[in-house]
BADOSE-517996 format. One record per residue (C-alpha): residue in one letter; x, y, z. Coordinates in steps of 0.001 Angstrom, whole numbers. Layout:
BEGIN
+--------+---------+---------+---------+
| residu |       X |       Y |       Z |
+--------+---------+---------+---------+
|      A |       X |       Y |       Z |
...
+--------+---------+---------+---------+
This chain:
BEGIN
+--------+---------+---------+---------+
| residu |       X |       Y |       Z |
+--------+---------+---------+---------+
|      X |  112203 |  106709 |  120361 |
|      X |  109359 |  104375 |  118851 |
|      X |  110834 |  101164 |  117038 |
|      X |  109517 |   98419 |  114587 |
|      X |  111695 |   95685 |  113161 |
|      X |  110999 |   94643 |  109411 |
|      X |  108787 |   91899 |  109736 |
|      X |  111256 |   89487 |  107288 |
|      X |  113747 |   89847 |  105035 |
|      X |  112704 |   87788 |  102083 |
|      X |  112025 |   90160 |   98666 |
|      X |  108686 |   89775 |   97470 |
|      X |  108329 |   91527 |   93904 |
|      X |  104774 |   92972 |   93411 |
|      X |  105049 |   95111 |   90394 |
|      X |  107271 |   94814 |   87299 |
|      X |  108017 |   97918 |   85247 |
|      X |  106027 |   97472 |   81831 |
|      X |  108627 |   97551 |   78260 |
|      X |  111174 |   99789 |   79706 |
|      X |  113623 |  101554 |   78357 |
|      X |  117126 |  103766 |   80163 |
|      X |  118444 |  106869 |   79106 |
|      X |  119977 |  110189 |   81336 |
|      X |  118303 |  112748 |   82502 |
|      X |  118636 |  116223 |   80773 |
|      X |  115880 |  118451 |   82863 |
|      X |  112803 |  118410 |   84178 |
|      X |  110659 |  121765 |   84060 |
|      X |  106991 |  122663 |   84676 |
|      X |  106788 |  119908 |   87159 |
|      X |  105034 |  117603 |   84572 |
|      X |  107902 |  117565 |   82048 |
|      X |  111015 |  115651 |   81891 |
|      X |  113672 |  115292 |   79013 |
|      X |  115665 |  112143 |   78622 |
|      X |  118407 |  111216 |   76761 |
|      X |  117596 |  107734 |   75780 |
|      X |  120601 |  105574 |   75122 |
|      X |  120125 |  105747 |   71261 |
|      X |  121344 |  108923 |   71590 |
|      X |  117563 |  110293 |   70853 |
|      X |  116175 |  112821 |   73292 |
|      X |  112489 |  112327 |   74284 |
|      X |  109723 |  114395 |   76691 |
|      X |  108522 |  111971 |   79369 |
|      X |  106189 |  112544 |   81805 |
|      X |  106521 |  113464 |   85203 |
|      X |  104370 |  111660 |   87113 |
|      X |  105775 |  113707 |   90543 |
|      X |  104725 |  116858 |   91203 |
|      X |  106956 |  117558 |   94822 |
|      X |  110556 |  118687 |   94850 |
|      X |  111786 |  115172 |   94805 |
|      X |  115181 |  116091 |   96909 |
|      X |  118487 |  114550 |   96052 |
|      X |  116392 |  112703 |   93315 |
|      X |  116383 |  114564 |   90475 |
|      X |  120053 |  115144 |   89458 |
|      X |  120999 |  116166 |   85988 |
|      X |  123070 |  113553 |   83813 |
|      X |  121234 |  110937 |   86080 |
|      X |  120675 |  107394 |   84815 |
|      X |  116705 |  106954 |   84320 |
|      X |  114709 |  104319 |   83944 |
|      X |  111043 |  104659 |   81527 |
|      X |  108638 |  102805 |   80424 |
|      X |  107262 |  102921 |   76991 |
|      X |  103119 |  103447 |   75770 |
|      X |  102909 |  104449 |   72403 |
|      X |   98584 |  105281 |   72525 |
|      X |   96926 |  108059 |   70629 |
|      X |   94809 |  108534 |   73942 |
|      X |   98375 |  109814 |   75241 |
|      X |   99698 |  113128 |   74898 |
|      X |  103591 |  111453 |   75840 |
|      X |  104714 |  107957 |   75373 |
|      X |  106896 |  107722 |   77732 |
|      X |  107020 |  107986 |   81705 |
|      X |  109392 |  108555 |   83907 |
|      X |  109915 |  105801 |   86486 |
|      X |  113319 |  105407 |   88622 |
|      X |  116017 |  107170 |   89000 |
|      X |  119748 |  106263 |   90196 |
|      X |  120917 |  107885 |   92510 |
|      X |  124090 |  107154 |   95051 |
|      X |  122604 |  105191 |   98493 |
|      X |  124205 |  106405 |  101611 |
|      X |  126836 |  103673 |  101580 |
|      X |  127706 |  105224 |   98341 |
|      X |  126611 |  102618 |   96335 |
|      X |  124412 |  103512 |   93142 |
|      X |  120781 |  102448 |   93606 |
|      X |  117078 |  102923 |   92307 |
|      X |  114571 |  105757 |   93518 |
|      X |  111134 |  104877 |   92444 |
|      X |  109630 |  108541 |   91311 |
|      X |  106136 |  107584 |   89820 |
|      X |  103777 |  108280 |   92646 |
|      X |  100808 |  106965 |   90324 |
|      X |  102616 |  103166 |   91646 |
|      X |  102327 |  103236 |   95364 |
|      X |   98742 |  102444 |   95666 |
|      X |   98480 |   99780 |   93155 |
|      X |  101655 |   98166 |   94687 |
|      X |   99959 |   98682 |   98247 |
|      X |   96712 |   97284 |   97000 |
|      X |   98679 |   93786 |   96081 |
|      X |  100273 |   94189 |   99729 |
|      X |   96591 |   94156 |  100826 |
|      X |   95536 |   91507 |   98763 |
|      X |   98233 |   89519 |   99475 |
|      X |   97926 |   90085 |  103163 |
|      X |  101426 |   90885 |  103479 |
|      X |  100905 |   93207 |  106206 |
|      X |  100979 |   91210 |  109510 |
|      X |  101196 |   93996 |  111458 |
|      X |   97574 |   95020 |  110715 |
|      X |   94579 |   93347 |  112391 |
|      X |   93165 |   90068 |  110056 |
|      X |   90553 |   91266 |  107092 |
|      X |   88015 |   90619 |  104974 |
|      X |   87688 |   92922 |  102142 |
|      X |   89436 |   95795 |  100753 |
|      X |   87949 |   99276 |   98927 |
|      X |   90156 |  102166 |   97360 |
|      X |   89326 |  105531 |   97124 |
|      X |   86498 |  105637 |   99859 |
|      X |   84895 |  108909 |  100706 |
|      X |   85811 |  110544 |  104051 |
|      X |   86811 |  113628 |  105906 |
|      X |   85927 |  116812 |  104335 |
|      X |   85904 |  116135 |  100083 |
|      X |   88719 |  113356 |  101014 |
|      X |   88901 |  109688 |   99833 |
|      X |   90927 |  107541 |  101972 |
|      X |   93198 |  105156 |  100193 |
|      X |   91842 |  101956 |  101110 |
|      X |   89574 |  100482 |  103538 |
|      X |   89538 |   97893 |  105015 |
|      X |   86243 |   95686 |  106672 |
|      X |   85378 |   92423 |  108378 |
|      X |   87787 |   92888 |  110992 |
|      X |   87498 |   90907 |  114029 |
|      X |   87095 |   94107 |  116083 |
|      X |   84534 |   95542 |  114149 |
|      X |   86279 |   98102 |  113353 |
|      X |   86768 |   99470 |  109867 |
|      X |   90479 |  100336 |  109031 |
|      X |   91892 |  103563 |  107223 |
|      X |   94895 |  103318 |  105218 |
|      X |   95983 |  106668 |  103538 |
|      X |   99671 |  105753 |  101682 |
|      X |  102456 |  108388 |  101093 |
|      X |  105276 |  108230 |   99036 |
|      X |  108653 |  108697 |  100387 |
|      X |  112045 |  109179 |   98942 |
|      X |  113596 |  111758 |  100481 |
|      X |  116785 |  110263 |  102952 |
|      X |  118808 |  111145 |  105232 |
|      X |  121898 |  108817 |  105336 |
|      X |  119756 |  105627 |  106063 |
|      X |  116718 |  107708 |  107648 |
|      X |  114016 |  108023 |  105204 |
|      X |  111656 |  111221 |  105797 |
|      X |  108517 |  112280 |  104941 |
|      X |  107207 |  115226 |  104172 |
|      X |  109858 |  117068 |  101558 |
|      X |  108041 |  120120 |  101884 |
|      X |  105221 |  121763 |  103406 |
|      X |  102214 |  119695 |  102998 |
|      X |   98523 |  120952 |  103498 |
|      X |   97021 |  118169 |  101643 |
|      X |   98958 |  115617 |  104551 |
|      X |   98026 |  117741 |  107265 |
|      X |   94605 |  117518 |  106242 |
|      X |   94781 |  114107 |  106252 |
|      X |   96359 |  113674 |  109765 |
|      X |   93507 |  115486 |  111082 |
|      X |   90510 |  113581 |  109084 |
|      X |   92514 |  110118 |  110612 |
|      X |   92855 |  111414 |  114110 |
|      X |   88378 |  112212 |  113697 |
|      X |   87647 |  108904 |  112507 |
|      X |   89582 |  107207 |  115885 |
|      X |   88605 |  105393 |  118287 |
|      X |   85572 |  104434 |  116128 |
|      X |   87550 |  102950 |  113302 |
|      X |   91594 |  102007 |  113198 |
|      X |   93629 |  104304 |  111636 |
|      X |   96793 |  103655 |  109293 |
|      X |   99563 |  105850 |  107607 |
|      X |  101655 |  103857 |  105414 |
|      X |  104738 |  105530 |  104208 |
|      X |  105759 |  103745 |  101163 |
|      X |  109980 |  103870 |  101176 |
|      X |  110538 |  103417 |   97671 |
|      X |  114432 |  102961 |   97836 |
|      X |  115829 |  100209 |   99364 |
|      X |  119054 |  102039 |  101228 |
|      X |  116508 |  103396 |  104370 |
|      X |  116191 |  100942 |  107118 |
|      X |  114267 |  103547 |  109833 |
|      X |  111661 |  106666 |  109637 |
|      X |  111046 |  109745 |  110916 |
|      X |  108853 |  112141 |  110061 |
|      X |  110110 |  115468 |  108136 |
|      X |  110452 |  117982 |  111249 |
|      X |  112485 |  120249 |  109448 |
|      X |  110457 |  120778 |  106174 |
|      X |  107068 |  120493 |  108290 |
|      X |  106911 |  121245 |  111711 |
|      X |  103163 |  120969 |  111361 |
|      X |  103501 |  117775 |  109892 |
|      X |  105384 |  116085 |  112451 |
|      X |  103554 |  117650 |  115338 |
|      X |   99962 |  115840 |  114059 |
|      X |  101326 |  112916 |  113298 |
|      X |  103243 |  112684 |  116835 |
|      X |   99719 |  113708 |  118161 |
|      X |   97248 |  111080 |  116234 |
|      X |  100135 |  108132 |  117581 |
|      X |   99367 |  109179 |  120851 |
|      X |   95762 |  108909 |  119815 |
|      X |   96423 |  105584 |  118363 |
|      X |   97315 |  106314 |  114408 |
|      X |   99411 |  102928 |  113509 |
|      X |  102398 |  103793 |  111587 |
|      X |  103634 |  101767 |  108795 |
|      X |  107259 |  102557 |  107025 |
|      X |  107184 |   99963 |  104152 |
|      X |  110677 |   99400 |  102297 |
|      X |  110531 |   98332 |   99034 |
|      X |  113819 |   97608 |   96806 |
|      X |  113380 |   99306 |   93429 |
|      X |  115467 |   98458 |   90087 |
|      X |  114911 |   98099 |   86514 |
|      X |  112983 |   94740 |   86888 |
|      X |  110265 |   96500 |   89131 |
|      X |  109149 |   96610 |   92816 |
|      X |  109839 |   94295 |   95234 |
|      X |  108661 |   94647 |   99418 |
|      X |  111432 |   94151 |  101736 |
|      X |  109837 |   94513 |  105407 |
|      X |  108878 |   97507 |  107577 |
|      X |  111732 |  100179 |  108898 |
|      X |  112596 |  101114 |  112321 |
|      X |  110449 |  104284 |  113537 |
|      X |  112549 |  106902 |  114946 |
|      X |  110490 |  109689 |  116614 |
|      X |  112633 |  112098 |  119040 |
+--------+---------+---------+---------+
């Protein structure tokens, strides 16, 4: 078992939810499509900006959380943000479910150079071309080493008690990605940063038994020298706030 404790415990809010508005959740339906109850009693079509199975967050009657822009360039005002689910103390909490958010959020991280863990920095690039037809979420140059770092970022909100897990389901796309991070080592550093976007997970593991490929290239680029990076954020109606790395748990 691989371990990494948070690096502090201090909140540090990085993105706040733009004129948002609560309702329930009636369904969601052709992945894109979700129709909420707003607490006026009006019922609205808000966009889905998830397109996985989101499991054990996406529970009918569900307290939601949206955010509101009205644009004629938009086909729906609304989008669909958070939902509440209950934590696995059984407390209620927020589940961030926009998976357009991670990357800006991780960008600020970057910026901010909140991640200690990674080697000190000089600039930072999104959506760089690499792999085969692949962009890599952000890289990173100026190092000390020389060495360029990768960053690809997943979303992750599917727990187990207090064990956040990624994948959900079978993921080509992530595979793919394993292997294009594995081909640019030891050239270049190589990061996977798991973005926990609920704040009741304090450890990781990878999803063995949705994809056994998954977890079997990600075990193998570690060995290689892949850094992984579990990042816990705390989620609620004011917006996103970073809470420290989880504990790794790999069997």
């Amino acid at each position: 078992m691989l371990s990494a404790q948070p690096s502090f415990t201090q909140e540090i809010q990085l993105y706040c939810y733009p004129n948002s508005t609560q309702g329930k959740l009636v369904k969601r339906y052709k992945r894109f499509f979700a129709d909420i109850e707003l607490d006026s009693g009006e019922i609205i079509t808000a966009h889905c900006p998830n397109t996985g199975p989101m499991s054990g967050v996406c529970e009918v009657g569900s307290r939601v959380l949206l955010s509101h822009n009205p644009s004629p360039k938009r086909k729906l005002a609304y989008t669909w943000e958070a939902i509440e689910v209950l934590g696995h103390q059984q407390k209620p909490i927020w589940v961030g479910v926009n998976t357009n958010l991670p990357n800006r959020v991780v960008k600020e991280l970057l910026t901010q150079r909140l991640l200690t863990d990674l080697e000190p920095y000089e600039t930072v690039r999104s959506e760089v071309k690499y792999g085969t037809n692949s962009r890599v979420d952000f890289f990173l140059e100026g190092t000390s080493s020389g060495k360029p770092i990768y960053i690809e970022v997943k979303n992750t909100t599917w727990s187990d008690g207090s064990l956040a897990k990624f994948p959900d389901t079978v993921t080509d796309r992530g595979q793919k990605h394993l292997r294009e991070m594995m081909a640019v080592m030891p050239q270049a550093q190589a990061v996977m940063l798991y973005f926990i976007n609920r704040s009741d997970c304090d450890s990781f593991a990878p999803g063995d038994d949705r994809d056994p490929t998954y977890g079997q290239l990600l075990r193998q680029a570690i060995e290689q020298g892949l850094i992984v990076l579990p990042c816990r954020f705390s989620v609620s109606p004011a917006g996103l706030s970073f809470i420290g790395l989880a504990a790794q748990q790999f069997n």
